[in-house]
C-alpha positions in Angstrom: 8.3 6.0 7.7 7.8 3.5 4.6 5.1 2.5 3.2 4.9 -0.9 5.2 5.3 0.4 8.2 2.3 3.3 7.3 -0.2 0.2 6.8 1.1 -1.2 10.0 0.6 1.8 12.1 -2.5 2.4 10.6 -4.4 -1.1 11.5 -3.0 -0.7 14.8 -4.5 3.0 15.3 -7.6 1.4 14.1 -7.5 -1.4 17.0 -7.0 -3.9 14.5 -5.2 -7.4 14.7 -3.9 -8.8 11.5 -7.0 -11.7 11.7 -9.1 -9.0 11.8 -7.7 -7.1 8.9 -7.7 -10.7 6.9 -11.5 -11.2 7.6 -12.6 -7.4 6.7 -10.3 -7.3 3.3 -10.4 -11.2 2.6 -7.3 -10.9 2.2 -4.7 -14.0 4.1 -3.0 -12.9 7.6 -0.1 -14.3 5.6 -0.3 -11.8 2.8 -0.9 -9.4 5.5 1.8 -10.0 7.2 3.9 -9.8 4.2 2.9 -6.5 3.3 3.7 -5.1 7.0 7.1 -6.4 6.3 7.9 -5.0 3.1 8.2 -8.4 1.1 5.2 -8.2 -0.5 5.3 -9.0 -4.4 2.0 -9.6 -5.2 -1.2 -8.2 -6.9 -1.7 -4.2 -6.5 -5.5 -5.3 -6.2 -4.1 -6.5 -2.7 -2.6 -3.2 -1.8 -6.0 -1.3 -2.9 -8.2 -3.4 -1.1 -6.1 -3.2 2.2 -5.4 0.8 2.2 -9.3 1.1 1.4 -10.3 -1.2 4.8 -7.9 1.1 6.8 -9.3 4.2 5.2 -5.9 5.4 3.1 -5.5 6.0 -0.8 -2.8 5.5 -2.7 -2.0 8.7 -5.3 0.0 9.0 -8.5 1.2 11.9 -9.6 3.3 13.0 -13.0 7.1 14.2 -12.2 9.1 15.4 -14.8 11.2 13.3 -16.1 15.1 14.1 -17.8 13.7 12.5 -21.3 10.8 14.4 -21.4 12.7 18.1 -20.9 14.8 17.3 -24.0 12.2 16.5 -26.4 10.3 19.9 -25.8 13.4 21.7 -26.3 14.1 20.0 -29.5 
């Protein structure tokens, strides 16, 4: 399941329409929409505000990266 289709699932576990998801977050039924579909380009303020309404965070964590292997070896 993508990431989309998480926030999609999750407002409709929740019993939510998309209006009501708008009016909670203030956030448009057409950006809403957008982001249910995976077209969403916007502002990650957008993303942060929707997960929080739907109870969900969003976590970063530090991979390794090939770059970073070399320059401790050197």
């Amino acid at each position: 399941m993508n990431f989309s289709e998480r926030i999609k699932n999750r407002r409709k576990q929740l019993g939510y329409r998309m209006q009501d998801l708008a009016e909670l977050s203030d956030i448009s039924i057409r950006t809403i929409r957008s982001m249910e579909k995976g077209s969403y380009k916007g502002k990650l303020e957008n993303w942060l505000t929707i997960l929080d309404k739907l109870g969900l965070e969003f976590e970063i964590k530090v991979r390794p990266i090939s770059y970073e292997k070399r320059e401790r070896e050197i």
